[in-house]
The first five atom37 places (N, CA, C, CB, O) and aatype in JSON, in Angstrom:
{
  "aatype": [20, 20, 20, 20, 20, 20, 20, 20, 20, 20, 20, 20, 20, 20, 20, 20, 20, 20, 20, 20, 20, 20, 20, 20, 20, 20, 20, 20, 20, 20, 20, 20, 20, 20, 20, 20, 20, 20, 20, 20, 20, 20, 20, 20, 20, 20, 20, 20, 20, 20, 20, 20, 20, 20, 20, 20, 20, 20, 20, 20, 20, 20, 20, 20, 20, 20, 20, 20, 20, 20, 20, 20, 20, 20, 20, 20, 20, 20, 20, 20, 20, 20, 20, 20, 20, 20, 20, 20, 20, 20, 20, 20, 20, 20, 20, 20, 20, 20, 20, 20, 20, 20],
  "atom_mask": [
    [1, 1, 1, 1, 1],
    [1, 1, 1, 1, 1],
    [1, 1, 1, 1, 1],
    [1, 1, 1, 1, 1],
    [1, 1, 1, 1, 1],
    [1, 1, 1, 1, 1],
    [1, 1, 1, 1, 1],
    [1, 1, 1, 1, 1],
    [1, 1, 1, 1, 1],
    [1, 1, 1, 1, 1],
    [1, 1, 1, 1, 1],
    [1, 1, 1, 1, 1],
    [1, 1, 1, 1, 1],
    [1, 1, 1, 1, 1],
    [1, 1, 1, 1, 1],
    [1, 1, 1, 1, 1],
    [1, 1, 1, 1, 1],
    [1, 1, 1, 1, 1],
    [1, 1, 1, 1, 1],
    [1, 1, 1, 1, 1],
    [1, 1, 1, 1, 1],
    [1, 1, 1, 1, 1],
    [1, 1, 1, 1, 1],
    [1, 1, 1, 1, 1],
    [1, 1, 1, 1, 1],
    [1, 1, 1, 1, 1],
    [1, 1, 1, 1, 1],
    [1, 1, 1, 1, 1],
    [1, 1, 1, 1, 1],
    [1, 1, 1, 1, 1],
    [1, 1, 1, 1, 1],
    [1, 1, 1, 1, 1],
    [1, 1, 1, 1, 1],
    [1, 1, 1, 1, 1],
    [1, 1, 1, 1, 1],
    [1, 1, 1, 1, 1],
    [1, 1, 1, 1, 1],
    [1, 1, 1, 1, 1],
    [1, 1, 1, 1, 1],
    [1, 1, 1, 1, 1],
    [1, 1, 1, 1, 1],
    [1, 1, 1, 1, 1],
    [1, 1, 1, 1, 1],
    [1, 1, 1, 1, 1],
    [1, 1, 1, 1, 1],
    [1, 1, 1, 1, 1],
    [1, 1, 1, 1, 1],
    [1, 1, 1, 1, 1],
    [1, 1, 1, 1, 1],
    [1, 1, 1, 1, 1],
    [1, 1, 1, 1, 1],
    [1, 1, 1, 1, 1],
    [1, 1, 1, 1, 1],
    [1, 1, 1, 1, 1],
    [1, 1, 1, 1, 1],
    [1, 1, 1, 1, 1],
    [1, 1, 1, 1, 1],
    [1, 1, 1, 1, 1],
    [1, 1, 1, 1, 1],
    [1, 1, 1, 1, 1],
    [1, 1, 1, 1, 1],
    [1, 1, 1, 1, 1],
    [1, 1, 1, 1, 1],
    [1, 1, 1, 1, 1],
    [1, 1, 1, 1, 1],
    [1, 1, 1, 1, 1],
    [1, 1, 1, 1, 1],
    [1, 1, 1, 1, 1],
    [1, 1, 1, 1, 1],
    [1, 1, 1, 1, 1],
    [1, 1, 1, 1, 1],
    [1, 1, 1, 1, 1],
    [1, 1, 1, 1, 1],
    [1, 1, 1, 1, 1],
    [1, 1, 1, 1, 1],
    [1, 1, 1, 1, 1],
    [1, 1, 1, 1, 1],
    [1, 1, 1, 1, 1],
    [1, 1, 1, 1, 1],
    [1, 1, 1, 1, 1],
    [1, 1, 1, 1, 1],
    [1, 1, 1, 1, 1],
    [1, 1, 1, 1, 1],
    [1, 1, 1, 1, 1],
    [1, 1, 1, 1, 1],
    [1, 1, 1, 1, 1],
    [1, 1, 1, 1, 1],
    [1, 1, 1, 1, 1],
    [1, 1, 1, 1, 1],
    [1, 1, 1, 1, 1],
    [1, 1, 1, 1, 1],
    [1, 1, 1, 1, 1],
    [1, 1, 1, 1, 1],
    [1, 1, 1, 1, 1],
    [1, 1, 1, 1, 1],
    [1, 1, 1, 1, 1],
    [1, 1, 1, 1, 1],
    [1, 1, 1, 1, 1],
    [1, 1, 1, 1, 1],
    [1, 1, 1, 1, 1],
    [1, 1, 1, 1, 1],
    [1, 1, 1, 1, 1]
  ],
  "atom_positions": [
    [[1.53, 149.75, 154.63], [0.94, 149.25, 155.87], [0.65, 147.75, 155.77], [-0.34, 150.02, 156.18], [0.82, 147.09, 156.8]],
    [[0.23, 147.14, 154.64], [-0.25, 145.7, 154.62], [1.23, 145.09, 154.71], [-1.23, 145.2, 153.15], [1.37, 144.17, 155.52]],
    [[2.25, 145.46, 154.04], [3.64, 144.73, 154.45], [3.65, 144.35, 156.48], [5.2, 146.17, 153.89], [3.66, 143.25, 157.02]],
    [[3.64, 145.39, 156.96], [3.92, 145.45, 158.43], [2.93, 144.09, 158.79], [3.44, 147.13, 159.26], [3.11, 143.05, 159.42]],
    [[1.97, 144.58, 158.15], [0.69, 143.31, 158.99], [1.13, 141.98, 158.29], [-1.45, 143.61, 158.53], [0.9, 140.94, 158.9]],
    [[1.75, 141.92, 157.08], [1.98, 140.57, 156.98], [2.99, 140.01, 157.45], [1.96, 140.23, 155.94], [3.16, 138.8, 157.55]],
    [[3.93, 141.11, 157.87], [5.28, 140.48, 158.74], [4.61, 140.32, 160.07], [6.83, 141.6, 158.89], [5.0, 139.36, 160.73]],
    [[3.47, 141.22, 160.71], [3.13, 140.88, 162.25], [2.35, 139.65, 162.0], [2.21, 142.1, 163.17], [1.74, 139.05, 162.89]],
    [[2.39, 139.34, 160.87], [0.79, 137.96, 161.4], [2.22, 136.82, 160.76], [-1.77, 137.95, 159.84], [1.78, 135.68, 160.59]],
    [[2.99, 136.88, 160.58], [4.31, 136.4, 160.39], [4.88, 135.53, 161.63], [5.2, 137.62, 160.13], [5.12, 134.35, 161.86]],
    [[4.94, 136.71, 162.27], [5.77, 136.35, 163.32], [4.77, 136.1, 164.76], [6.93, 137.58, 163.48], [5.27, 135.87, 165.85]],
    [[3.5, 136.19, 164.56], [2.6, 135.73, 165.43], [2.37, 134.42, 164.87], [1.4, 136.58, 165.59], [2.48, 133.44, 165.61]],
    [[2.08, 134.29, 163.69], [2.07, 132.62, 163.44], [3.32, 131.33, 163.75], [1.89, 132.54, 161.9], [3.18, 130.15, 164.07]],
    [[4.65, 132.25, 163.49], [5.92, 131.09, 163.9], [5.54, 131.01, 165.31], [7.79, 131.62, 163.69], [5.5, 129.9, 165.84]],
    [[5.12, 132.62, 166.29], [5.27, 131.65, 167.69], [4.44, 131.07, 167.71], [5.34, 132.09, 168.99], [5.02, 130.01, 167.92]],
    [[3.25, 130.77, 167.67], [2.21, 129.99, 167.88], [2.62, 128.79, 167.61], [1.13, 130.31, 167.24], [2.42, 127.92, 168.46]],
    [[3.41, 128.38, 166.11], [3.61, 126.89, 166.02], [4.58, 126.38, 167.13], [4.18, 126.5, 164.59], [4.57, 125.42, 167.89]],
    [[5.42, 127.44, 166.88], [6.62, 127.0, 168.23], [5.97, 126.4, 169.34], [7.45, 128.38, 168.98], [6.33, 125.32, 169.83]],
    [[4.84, 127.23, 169.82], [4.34, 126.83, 171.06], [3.65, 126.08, 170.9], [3.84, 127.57, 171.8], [3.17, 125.78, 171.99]],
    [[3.2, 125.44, 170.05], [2.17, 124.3, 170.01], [2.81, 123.15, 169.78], [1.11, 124.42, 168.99], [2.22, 122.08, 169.95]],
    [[4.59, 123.2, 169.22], [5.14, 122.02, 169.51], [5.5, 121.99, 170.87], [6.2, 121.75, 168.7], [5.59, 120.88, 171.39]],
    [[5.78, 123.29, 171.76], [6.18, 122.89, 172.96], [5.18, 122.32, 173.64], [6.72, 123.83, 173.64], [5.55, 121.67, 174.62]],
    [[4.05, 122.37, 173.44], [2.84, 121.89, 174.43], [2.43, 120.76, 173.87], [1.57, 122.86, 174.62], [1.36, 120.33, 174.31]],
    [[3.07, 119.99, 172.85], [3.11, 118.83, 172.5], [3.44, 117.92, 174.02], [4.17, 118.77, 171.27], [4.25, 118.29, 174.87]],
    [[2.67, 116.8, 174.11], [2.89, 116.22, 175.26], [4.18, 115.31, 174.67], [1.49, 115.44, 175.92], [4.35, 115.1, 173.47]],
    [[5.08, 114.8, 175.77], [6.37, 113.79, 175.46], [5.76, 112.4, 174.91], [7.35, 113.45, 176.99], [6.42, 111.68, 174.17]],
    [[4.18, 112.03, 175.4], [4.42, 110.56, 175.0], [3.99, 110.37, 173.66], [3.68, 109.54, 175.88], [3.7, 109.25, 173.24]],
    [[3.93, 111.51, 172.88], [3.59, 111.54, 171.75], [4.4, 111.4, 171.08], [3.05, 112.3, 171.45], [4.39, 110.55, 170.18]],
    [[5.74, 112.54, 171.42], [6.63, 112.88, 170.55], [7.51, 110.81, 170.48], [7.71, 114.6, 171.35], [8.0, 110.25, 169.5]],
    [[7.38, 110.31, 171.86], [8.24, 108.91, 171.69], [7.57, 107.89, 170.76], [8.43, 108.13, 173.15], [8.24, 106.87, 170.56]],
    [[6.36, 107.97, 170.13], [5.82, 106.58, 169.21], [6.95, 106.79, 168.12], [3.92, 106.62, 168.44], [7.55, 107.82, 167.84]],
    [[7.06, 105.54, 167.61], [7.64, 105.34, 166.33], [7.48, 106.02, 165.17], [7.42, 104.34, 166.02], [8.43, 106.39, 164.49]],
    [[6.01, 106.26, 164.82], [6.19, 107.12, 163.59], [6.17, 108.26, 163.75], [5.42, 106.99, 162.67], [6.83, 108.78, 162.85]],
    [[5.73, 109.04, 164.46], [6.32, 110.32, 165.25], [7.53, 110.69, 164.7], [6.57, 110.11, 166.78], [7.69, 111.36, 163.68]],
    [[8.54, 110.15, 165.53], [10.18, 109.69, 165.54], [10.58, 109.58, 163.62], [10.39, 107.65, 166.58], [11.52, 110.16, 163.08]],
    [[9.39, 108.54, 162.84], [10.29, 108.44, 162.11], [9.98, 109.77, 160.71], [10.33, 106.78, 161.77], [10.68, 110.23, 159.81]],
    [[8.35, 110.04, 161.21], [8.36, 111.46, 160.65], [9.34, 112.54, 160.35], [7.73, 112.0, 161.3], [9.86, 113.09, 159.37]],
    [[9.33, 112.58, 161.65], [10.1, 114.12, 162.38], [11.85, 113.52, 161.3], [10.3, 114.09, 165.24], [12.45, 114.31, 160.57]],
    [[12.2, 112.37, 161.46], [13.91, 112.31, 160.67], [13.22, 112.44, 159.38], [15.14, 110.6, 160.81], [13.73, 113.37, 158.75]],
    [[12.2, 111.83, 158.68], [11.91, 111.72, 157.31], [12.04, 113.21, 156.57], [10.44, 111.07, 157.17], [12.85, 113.65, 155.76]],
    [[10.46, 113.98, 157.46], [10.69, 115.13, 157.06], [11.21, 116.06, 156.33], [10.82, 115.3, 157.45], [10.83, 116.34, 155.18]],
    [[12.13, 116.63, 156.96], [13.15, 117.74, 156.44], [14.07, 117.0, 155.65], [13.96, 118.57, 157.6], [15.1, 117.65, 155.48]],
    [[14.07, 115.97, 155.14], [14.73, 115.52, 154.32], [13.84, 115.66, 152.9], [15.13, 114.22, 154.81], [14.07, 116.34, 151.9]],
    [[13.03, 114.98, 153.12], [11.15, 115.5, 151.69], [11.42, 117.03, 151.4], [8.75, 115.51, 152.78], [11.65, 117.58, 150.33]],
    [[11.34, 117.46, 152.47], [11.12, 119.27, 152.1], [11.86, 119.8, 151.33], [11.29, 120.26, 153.16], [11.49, 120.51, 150.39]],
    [[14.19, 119.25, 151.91], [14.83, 119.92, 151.43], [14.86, 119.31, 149.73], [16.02, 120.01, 152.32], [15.05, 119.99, 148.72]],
    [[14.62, 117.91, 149.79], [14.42, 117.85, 148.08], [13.29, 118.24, 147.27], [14.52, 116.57, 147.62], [13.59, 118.46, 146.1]],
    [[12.07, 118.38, 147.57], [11.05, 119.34, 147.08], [12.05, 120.53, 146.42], [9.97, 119.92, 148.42], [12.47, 120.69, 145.28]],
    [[12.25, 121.37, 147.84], [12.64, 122.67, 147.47], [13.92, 122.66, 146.47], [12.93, 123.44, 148.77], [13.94, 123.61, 145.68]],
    [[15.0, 121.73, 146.38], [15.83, 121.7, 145.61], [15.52, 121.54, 144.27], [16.52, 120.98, 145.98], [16.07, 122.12, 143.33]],
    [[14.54, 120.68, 144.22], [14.05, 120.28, 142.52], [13.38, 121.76, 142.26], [12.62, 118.66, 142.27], [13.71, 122.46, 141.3]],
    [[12.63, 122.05, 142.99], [11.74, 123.37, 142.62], [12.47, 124.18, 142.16], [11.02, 124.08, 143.65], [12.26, 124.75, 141.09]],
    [[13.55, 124.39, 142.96], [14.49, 125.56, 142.45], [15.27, 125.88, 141.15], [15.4, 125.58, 143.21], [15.38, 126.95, 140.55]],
    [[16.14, 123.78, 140.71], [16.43, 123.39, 139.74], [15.5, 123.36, 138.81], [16.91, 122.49, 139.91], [15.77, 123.7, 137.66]],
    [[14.72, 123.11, 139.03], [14.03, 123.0, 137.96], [12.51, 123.52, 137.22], [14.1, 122.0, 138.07], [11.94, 123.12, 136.2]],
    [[12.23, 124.34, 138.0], [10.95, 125.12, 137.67], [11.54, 126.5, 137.67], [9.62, 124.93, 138.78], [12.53, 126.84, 138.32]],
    [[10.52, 127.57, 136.52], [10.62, 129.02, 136.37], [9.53, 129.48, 136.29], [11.3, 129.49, 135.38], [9.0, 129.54, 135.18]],
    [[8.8, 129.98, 137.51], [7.39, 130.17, 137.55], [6.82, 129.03, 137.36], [6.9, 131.07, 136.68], [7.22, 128.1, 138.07]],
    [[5.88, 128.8, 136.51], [4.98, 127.58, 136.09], [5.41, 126.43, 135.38], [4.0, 128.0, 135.33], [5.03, 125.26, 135.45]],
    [[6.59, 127.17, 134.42], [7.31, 125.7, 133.5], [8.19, 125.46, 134.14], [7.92, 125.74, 131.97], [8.9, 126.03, 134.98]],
    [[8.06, 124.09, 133.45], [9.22, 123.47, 133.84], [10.49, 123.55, 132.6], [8.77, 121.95, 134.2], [10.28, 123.75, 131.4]],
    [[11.99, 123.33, 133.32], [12.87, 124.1, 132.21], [14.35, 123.29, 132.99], [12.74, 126.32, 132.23], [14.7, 122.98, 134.13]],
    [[14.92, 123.21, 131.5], [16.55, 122.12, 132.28], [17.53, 123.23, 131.43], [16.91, 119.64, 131.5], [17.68, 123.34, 130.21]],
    [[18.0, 123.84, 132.29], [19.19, 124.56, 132.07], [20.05, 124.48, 132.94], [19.06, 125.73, 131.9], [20.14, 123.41, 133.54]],
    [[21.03, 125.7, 133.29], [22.49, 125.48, 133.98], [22.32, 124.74, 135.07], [23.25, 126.76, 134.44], [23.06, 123.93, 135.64]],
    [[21.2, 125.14, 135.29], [20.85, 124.6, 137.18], [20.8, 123.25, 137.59], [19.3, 125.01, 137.78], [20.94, 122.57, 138.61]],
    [[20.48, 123.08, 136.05], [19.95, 121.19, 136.12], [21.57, 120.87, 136.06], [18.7, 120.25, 134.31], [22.16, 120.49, 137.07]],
    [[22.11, 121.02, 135.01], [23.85, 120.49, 135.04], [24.46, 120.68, 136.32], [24.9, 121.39, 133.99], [24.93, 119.69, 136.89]],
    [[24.55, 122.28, 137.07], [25.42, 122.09, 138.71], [24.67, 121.25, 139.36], [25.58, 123.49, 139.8], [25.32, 120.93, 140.36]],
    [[23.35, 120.53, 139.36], [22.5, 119.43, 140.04], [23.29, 118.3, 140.02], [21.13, 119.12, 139.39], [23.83, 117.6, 140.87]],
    [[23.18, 118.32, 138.55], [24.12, 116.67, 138.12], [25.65, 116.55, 138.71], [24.41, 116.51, 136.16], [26.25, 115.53, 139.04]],
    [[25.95, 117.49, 138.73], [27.4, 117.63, 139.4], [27.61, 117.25, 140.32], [27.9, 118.61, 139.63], [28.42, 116.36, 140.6]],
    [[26.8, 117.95, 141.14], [27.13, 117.74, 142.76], [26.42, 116.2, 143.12], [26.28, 119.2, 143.88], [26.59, 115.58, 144.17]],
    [[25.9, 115.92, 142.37], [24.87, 114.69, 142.63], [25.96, 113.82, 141.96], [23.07, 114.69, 141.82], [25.55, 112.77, 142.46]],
    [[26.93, 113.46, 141.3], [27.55, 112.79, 141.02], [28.8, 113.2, 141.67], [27.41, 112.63, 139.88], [29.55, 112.28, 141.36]],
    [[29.54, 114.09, 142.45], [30.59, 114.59, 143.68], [30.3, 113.74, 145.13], [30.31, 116.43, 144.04], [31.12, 113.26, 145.91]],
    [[28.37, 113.74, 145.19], [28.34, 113.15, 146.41], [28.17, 111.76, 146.15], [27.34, 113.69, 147.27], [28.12, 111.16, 147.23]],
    [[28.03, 110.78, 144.88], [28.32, 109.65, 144.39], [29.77, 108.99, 145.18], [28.41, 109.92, 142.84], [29.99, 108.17, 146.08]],
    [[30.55, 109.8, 144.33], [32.02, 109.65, 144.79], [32.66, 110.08, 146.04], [32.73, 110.22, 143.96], [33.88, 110.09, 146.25]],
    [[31.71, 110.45, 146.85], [32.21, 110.45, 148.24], [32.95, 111.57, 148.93], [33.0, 109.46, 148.32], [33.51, 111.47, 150.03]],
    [[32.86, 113.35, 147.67], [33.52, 114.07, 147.94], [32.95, 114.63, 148.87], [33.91, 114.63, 147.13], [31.8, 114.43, 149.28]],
    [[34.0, 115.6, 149.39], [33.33, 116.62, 150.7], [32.69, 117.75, 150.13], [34.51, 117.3, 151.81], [32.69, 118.31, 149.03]],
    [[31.89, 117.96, 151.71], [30.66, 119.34, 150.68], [31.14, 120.06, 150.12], [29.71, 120.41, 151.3], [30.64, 120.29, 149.02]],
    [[32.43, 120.9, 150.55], [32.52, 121.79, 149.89], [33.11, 121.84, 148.39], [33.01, 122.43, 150.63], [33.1, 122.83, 147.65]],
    [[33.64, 120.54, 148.07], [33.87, 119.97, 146.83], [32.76, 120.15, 146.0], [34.19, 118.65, 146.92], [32.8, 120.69, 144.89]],
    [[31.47, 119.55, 146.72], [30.5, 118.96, 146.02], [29.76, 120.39, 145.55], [29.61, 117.81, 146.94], [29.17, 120.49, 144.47]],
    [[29.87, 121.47, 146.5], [29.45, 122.99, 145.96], [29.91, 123.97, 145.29], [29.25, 123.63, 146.68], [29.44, 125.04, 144.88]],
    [[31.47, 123.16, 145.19], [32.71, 124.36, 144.25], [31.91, 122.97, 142.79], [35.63, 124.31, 144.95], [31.11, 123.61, 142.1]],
    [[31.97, 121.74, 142.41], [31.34, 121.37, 141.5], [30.4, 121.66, 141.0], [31.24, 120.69, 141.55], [30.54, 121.78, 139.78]],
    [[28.89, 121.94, 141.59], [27.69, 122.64, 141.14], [28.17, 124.0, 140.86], [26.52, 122.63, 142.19], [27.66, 124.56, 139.89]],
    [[28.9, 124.5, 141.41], [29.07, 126.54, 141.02], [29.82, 126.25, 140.07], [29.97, 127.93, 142.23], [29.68, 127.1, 139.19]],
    [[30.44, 125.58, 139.83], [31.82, 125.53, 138.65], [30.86, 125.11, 137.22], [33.39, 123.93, 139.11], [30.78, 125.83, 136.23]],
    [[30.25, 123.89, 137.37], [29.42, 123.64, 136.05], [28.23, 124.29, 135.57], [29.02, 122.46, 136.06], [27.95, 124.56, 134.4]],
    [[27.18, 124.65, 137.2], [26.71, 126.05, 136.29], [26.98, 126.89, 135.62], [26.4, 126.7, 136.59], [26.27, 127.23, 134.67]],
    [[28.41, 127.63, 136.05], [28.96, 128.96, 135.33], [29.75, 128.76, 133.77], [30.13, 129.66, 136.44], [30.03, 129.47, 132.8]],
    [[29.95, 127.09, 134.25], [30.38, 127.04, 132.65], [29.18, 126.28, 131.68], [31.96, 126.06, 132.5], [29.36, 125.56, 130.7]],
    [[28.45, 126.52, 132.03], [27.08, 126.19, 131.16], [26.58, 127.37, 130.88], [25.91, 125.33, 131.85], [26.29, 127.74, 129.74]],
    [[26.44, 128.05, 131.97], [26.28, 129.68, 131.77], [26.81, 130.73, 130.84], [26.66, 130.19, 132.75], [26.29, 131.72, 130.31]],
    [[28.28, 130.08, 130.83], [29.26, 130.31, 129.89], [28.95, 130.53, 128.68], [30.02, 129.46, 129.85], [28.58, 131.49, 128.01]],
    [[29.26, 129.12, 128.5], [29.07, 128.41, 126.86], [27.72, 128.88, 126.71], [29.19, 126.48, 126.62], [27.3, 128.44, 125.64]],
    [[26.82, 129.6, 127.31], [25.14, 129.62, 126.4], [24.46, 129.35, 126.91], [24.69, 128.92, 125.32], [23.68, 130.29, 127.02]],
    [[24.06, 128.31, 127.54], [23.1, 127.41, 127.87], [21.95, 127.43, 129.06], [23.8, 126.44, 128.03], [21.17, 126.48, 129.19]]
  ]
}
């Protein structure tokens, strides 16, 4: 039963935010840092969450395969490859780190 209630207070909380950006008034959303928030943003978050992922296991911190397909793709998008290059590189050097041991 507590599962159900945490998915209903789930999905009562996304609408609420939803709706509280819609009732955001417009001359807010136009100031400058507003604007430059809102692009900054989801850019902070998605690298938070990427390092987190790479690189934490529970509480420690730890450099294994994950950290190498990091370096990969982070040196694919150096050189200007396309994503899906840059994601067959991270899957390819994880698995051969994975491989070899590591």
């Amino acid at each position: 039963m507590s599962l159900w209630l945490a998915i209903g207070l789930t999905v009562v909380g996304c609408y609420a935010v939803k709706l509280v950006g819609l009732l955001v008034p417009a001359g807010v959303l136009e100031r400058p840092l507003v604007r430059r928030l809102a692009a900054l943003l989801p850019v902070a978050l998605l690298a938070a969450l990427t390092a987190q992922q790479a690189f934490a296991d529970g509480r420690a911190l730890v450099l294994d395969a994950r950290a190498a397909g990091l370096v990969a793709a982070a040196v694919a998008l150096l050189l200007r490859a396309p994503f899906l290059l840059v994601v067959a590189a991270a899957v390819l050097v994880t698995a051969g780190v994975r491989a070899l041991g590591g």
